[in-house]
N, C-alpha and C positions, 0 to 999 in steps of 0.2 A: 780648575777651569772646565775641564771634558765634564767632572759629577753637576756641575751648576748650567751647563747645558743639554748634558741630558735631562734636569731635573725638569729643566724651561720645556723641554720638549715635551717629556710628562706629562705634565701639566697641560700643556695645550692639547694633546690629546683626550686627558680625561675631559677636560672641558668639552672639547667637541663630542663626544662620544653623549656626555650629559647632553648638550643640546641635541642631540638624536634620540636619544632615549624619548626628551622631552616632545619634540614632535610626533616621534611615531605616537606617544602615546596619547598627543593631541588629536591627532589623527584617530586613530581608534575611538575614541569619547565620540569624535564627530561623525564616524562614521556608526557604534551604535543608538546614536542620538537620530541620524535616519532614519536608521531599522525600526526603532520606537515610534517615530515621525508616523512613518508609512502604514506602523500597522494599528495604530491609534487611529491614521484615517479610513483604515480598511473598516476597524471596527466602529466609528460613526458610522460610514455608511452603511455598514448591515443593520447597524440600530435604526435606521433611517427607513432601510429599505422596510424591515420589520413592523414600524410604526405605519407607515406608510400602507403596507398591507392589510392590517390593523385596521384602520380607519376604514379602506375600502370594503375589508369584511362591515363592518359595521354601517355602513353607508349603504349595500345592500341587502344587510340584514334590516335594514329598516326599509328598502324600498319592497321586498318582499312581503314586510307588515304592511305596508301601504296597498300593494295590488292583492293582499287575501282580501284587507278588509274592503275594501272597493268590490271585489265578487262578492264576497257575503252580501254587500248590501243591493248588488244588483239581484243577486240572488232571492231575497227577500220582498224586492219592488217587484220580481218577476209573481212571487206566493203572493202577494198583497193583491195586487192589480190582474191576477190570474189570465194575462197573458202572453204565452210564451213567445211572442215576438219584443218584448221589453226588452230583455238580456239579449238580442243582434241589434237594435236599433242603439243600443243603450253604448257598446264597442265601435260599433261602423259609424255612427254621427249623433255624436253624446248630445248635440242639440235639439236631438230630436226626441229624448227619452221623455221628457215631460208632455209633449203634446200627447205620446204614446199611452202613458198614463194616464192623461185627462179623458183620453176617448175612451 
């Protein structure tokens, strides 16, 4: 009778012990499943931030192409029209740069 209640006792220990096992190692899954979380969203947002800079280079490497070619051709209205008051009126009151030209 004492062997068949230890045996009962055994037993419910290893069982509980299994179900600890079993959570802790729930636990851990879910807790490296975080770590992964976290750093999967660290690294979007660098990719983000990345693109993001990216484009802005791009966005004033084109507005820098825009304001040469804008001088060249003021530049050129100033040599055509031979004079040098084209290129200040043409910056200070762009509506003004055609009547400048005509006179």
């Amino acid at each position: 009778m004492f062997l068949i209640f230890f045996r009962l006792i055994c037993l419910l220990q290893e069982e509980r012990l299994s179900r600890d096992a079993q959570e802790i190692q729930e636990q851990y899954y879910k807790d490296e499943a975080e770590k992964l979380q976290k750093k999967d969203s660290f690294v979007n947002n660098k990719m983000l931030n990345v693109t993001m800079l990216h484009e802005q280079q791009k966005i004033k490497k084109k507005e820098n192409n825009v304001n040469s070619k804008i001088e060249l051709i003021m530049l050129l209205l100033t040599l055509l029209t031979g004079k040098q008051h084209a290129m200040m009126h043409s910056t200070m009151f762009p509506g003004r740069l055609m009547k400048t030209i005509e006179n």
